[in-house]
C-alpha atoms as one frame of an Amber mdcrd trajectory, in Angstrom:
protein
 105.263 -60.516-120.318 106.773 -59.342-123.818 109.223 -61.836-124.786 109.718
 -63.724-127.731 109.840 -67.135-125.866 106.135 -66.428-124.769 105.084 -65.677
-128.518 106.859 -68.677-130.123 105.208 -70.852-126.874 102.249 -69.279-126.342
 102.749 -68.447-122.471 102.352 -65.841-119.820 105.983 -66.159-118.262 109.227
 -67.191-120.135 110.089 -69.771-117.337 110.768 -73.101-118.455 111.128 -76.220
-116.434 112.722 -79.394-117.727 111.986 -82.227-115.246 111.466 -86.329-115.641
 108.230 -86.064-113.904 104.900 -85.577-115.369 103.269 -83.997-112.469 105.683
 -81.381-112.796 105.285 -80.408-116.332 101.791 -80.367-115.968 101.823 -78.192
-112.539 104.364 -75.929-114.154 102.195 -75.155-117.602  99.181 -74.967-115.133
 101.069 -71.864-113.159 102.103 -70.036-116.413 105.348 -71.688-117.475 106.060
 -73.905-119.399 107.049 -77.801-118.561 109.282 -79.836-120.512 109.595 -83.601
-119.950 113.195 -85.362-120.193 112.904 -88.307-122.545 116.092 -89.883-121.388
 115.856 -93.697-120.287 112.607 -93.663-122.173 111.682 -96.200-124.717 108.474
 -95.115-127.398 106.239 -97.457-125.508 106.948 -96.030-122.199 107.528 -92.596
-123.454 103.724 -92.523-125.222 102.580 -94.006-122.135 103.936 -90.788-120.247
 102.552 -88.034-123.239  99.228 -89.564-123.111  98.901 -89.021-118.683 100.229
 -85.276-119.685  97.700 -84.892-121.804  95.013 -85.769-120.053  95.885 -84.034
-117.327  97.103 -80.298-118.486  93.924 -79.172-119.887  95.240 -78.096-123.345
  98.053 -76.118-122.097 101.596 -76.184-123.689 104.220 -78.502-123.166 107.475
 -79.673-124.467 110.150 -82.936-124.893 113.596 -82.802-124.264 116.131 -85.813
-125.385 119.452 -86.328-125.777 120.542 -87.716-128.933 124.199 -86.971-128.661
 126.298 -85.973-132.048 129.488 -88.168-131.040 128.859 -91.605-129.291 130.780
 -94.909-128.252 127.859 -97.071-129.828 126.022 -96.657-133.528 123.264 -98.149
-135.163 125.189-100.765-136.385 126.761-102.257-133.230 123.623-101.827-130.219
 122.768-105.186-129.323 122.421-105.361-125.663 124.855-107.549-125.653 127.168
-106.549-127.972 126.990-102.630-125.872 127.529-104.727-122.671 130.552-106.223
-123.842 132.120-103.175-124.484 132.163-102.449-120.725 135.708-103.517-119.290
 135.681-105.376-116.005 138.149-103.239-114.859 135.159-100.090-114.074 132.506
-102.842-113.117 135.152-104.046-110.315 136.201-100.632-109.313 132.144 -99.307
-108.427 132.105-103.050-106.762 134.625-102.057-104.611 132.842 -98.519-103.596
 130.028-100.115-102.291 131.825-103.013-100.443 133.849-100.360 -98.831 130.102
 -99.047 -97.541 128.835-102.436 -96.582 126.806-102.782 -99.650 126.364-106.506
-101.026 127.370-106.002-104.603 126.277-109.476-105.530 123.858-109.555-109.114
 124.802-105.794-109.016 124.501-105.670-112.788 123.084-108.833-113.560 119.612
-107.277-114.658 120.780-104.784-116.489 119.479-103.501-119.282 121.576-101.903
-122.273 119.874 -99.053-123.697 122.237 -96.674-123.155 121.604 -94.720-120.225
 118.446 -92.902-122.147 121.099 -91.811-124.798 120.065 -92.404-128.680 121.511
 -94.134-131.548 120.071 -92.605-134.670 117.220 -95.188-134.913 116.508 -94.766
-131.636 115.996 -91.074-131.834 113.678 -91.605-134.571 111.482 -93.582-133.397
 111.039 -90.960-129.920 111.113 -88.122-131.907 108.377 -89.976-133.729 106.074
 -90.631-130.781 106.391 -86.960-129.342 104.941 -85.259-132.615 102.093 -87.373
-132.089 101.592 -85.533-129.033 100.224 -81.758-129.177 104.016 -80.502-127.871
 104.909 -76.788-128.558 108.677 -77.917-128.060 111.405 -80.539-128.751 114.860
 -80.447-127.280 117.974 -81.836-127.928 120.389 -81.579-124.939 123.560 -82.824
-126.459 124.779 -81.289-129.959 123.282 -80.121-132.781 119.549 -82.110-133.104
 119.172 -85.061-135.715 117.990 -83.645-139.012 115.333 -85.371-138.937 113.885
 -83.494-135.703 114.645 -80.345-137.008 112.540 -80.843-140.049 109.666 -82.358
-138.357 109.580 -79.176-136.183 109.666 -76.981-139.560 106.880 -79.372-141.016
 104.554 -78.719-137.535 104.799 -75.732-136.214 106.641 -77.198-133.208 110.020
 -75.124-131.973 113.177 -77.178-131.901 115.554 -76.030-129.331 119.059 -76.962
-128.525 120.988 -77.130-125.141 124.426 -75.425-125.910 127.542 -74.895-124.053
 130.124 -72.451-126.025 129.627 -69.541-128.107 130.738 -71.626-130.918 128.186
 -74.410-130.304 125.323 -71.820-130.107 126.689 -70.553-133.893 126.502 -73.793
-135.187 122.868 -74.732-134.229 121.768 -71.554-135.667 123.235 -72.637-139.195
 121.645 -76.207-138.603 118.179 -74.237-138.714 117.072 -74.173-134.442 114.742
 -71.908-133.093 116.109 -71.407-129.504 118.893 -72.056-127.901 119.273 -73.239
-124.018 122.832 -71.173-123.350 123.925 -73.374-119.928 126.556 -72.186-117.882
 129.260 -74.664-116.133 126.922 -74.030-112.301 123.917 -76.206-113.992 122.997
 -79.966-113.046 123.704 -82.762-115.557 125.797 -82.636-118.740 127.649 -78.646
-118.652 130.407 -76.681-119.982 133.316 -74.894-118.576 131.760 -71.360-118.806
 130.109 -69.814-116.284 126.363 -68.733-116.480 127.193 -65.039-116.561 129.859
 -64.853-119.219 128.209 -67.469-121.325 124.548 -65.949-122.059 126.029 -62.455
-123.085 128.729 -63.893-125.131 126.043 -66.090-127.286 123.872 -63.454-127.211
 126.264 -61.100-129.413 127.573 -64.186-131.201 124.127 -64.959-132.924 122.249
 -61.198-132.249 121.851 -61.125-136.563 120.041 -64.076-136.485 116.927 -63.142
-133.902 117.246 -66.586-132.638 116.034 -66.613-128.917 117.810 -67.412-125.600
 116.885 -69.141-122.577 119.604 -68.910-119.931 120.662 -72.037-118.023 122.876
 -73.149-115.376 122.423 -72.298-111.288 119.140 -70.519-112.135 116.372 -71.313
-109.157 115.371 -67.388-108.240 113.880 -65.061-110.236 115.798 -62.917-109.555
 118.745 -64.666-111.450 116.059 -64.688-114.237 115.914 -60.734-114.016 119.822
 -60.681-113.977 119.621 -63.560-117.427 117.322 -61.025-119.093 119.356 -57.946
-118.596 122.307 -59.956-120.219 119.997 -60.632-123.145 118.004 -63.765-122.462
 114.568 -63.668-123.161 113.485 -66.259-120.552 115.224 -69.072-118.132 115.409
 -73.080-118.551 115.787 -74.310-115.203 116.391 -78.225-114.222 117.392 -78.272
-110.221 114.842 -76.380-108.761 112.207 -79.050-109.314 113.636 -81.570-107.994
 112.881 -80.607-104.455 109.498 -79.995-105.364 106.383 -82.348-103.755 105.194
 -83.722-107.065 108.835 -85.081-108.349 109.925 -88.386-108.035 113.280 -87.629
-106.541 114.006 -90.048-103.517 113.334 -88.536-100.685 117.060 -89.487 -99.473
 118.329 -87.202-102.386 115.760 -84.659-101.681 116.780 -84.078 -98.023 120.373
 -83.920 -99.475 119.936 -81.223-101.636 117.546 -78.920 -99.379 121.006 -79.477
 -96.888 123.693 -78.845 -99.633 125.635 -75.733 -99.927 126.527 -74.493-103.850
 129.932 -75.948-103.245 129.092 -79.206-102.740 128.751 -80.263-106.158 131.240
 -82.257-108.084 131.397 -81.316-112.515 133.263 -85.136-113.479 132.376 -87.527
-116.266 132.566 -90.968-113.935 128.970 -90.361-114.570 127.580 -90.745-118.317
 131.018 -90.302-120.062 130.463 -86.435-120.462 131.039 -83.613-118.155 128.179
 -83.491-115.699 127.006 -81.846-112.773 126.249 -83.648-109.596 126.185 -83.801
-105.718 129.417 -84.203-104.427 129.363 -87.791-101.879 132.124 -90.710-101.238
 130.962 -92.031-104.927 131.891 -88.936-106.574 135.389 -88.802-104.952 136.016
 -92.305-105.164 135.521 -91.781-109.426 138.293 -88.580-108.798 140.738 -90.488
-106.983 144.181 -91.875-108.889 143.229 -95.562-108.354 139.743 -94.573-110.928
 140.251 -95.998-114.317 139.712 -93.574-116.776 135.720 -93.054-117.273 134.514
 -94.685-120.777 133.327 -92.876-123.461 129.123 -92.393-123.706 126.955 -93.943
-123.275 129.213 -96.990-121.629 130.391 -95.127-118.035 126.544 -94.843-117.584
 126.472 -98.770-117.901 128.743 -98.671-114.785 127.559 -96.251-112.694 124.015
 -96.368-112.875 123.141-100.102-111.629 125.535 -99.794-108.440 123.633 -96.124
-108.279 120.291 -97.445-108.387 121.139 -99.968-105.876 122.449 -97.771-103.791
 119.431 -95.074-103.617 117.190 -98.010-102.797 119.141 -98.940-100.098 119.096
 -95.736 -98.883 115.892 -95.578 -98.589 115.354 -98.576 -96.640 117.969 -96.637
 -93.839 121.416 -98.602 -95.151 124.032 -96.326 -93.437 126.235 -96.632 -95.850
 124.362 -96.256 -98.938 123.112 -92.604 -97.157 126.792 -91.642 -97.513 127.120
 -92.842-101.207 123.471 -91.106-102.654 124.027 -88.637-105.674 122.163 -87.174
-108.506 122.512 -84.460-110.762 121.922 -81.224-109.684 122.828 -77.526-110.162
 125.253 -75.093-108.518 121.914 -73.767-107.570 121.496 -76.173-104.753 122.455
 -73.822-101.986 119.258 -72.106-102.511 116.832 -75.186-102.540 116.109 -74.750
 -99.612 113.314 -76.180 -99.040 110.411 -78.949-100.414 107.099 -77.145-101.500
 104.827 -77.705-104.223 105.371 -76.798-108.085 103.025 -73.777-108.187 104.279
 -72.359-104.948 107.946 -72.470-106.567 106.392 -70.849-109.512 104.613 -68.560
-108.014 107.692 -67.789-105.837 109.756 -67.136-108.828 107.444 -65.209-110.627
 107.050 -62.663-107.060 111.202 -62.797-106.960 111.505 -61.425-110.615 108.983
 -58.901-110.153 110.373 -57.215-107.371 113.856 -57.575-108.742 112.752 -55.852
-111.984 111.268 -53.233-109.757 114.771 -52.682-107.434 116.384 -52.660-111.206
 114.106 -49.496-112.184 114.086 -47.705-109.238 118.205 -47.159-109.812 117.545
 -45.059-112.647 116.830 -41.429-112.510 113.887 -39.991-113.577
């Protein structure tokens, strides 16, 4: 395909697929695309554990990192001891996800007593560093940030190693000011996509950014709802020049989504998604279940800023998916995870390269309905 996304990635088809599991960013390359692993809740020991399986395994072809290294945060450098971030966490938020799972017949004893504080996969400045650090010793092609504009110091690196830095943006006014800070693409999300989104929708976003930085030839890959191709065809006529997609994997064989969550999503509608920050602190995207409402009620304290709500959501969280698992009822009715307006068409669990190859079939033969409307 001519696009500029396949020149500055060196692939056949602009599709590309951010996803926490390895298989899938190697199955993805493998088919044509382009896989991108999610850093977040990695530390650089586990992280170059993870980089080295890739690349063993993806016979030389391209890959990227995403991370989130937030601009704005409740925690620095100077105050992220475990147990100094712990202590930030009122009792008041601990007692009121208690009480959600008591209400489902979950014990809620030790709940958080192993938990760790490293900040929901969200960096401090050192942090950051030190993964941005481990990934350019890696042969990556790509390194996102997905919240704000990306440390400095990645940006440079990039520049230094003819690696792309891309940035995960929201509002028109966002997407201007990573262009100034020096990024090569930008990941234009609409308000429909899964995890940390905006307020725009998909369709009014990616044009608007597109005519907002059109001087600058810096490259867009629409984001947000996107799991056909033919939304890809529809992202391209707006001005894209390729999709980043996040949902649609996660109903694939090779991810490590419970299966609980799995069956969930191939059964969800697009309306049964909930955009709240009882999550991580920020607006994110996720299925909609009696956690999610309980967080919306008027009794819910007021969600903390990042990365502390994810210190009280995602221990309860965890226990409840494993519990769910095991056939607990009650923790069926509580399961959630972040996913996509997009939903209501998962419908389905295949392998990565027949999603690929799905998509890739879907585009075509939208492009073709596209020229057949015009007279020759």
């Amino acid at each position: 395909m001519k696009s500029p996304i396949c020149d500055i990635l060196g692939i056949d088809f602009p599709l590309v697929a951010f996803t926490h599991c390895r298989d899938v960013v190697v199955e993805v390359s493998k088919a044509g695309g382009f896989g991108v692993l999610g850093a977040a809740g990695h530390n650089a020991e586990s992280l170059e554990i993870e980089l080295n399986w890739i690349d063993e395994h993806i016979d030389g072809m391209p890959y990227g990192v995403d991370l989130i290294a937030p601009t704005s945060m409740a925690i620095t450098d100077g105050h992220d001891s475990p147990e100094e971030i712990i202590a930030m966490v009122p009792d008041e938020h601990r007692d009121f996800a208690r009480n959600i799972l008591a209400q489902h017949n979950i014990d809620t004893k030790d709940v958080y007593q192993s938990q760790r504080a490293g900040g929901g996969g969200f960096l401090t400045k050192s942090r950051a560093t030190n993964i941005i650090d481990v990934a350019f010793g890696h042969p990556i092609k790509l390194i996102a940030n997905a919240l704000g504009v990306p440390p400095r110091y990645m940006i440079e690196r990039c520049q230094a190693s003819d690696v792309a830095s891309a940035a995960l943006v929201g509002a028109k006014e966002h997407a201007s000011k990573q262009v100034e800070a020096g990024v090569d693409i930008l990941v234009v999300a609409g308000t429909e996509a899964g995890g940390h989104c905006g307020e725009v929708s998909t369709m009014v976003l990616v044009p608007e950014v597109c005519q907002a930085v059109a001087d600058s030839n810096v490259p867009v890959l629409a984001a947000g709802g996107i799991v056909t191709g033919r939304q890809m065809a529809a992202a391209m006529a707006m001005g894209a020049s390729g999709v980043w997609t996040g949902s649609m994997w996660l109903t694939t064989k090779e991810a490590e989504t419970s299966q609980i969550i799995k069956d969930k999503y191939v059964q969800a509608s697009s309306r049964q998604t909930v955009r709240s920050k009882a999550r991580t602190g920020k607006y994110s995207r996720q299925l909609r279940s009696p956690w999610t409402d309980a967080w919306e009620s008027e009794d819910a304290p007021d969600p903390l800023a990042m990365p502390l709500q994810s210190l009280v959501s995602e221990a309860p969280l965890a226990r409840v998916t494993k519990l769910a698992e095991s056939g607990h009822e009650g923790a069926k009715q509580l399961a959630t995870s972040f996913v996509g307006q997009g939903v209501g068409l998962m419908n389905a669990i295949q392998d990565t390269r027949t999603v690929v190859r799905e998509f890739m079939e879907d585009y075509l033969a939208a492009v073709e309905r596209m020229s057949a409307t015009i007279d020759e």
